[in-house]
VOGU-3710 file (C-alpha; in Angstrom, 3 decimals, decimal comma):
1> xxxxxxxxxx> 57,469/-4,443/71,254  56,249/-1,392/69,514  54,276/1,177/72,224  53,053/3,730/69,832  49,887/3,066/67,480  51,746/3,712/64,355  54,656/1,440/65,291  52,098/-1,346/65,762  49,967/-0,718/62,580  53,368/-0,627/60,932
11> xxxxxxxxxx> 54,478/-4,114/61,980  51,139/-5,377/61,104  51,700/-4,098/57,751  55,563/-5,634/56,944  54,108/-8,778/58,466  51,821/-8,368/55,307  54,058/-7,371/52,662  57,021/-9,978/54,219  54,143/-12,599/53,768  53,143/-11,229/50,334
21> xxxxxxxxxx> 56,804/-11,045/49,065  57,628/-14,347/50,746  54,862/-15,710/47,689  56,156/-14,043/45,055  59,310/-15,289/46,030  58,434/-18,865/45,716  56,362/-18,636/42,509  59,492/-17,344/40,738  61,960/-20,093/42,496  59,829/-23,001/41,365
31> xxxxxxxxxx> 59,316/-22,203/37,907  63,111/-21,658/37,867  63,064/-25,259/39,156  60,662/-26,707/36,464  62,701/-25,363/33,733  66,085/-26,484/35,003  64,560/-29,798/35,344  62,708/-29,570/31,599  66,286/-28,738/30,742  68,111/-31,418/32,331
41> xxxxxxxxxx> 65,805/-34,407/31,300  65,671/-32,239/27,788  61,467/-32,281/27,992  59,575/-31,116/24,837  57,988/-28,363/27,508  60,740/-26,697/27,716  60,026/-23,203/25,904  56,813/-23,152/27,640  58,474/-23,266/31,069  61,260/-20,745/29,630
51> xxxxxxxxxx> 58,403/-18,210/29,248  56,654/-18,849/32,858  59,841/-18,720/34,428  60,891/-15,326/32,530  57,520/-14,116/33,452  57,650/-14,914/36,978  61,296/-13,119/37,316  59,390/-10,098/35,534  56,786/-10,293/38,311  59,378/-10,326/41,131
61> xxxxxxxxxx> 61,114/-7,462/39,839  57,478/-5,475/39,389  56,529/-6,340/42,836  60,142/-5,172/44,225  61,053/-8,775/46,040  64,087/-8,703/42,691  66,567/-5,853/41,916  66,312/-4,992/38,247  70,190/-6,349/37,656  69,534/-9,367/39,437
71> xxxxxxxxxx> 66,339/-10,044/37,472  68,104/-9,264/33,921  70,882/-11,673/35,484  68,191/-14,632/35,922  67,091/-14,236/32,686  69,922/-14,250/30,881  71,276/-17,503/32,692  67,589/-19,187/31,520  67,738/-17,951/27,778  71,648/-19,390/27,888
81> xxxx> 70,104/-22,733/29,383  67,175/-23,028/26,558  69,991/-22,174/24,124  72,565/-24,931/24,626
//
């Protein structure tokens, strides 16, 4: 355990951000989820979801829980879903 002020304001504040990110995180996985599914059972919804899901990759990557390659990669694999 941390013995310096500092060190103890600092854990306080990744236990924020981890909690924060951990959020983002989510949001992004289950609209991945909800297209893939749209996808599978080939739902009329499916461009809508397309865009949410792009959007919430966009939001990861804004907020720093994505790499910008890794983003662009999760994208790419959704527009190639929607497309076939």
């Amino acid at each position: 355990m941390a013995n310096i002020k500092s060190a103890e304001k600092r854990i306080r504040t990744i236990e924020t951000k981890t909690t924060q990110n951990k959020i983002v995180k989510k949001a992004y996985k289950e609209a991945i989820k909800a297209f893939e599914a749209a996808v599978k059972d080939n739902a009329s919804n499916k461009e809508a979801l397309y865009t949410k899901a792009t959007s919430a990759v966009d939001k990861a990557w804004s907020k720093g829980v994505l790499a910008r390659n890794t983003a662009s990669r999760k994208k790419a694999s959704l527009a190639k879903m929607l497309s076939k």
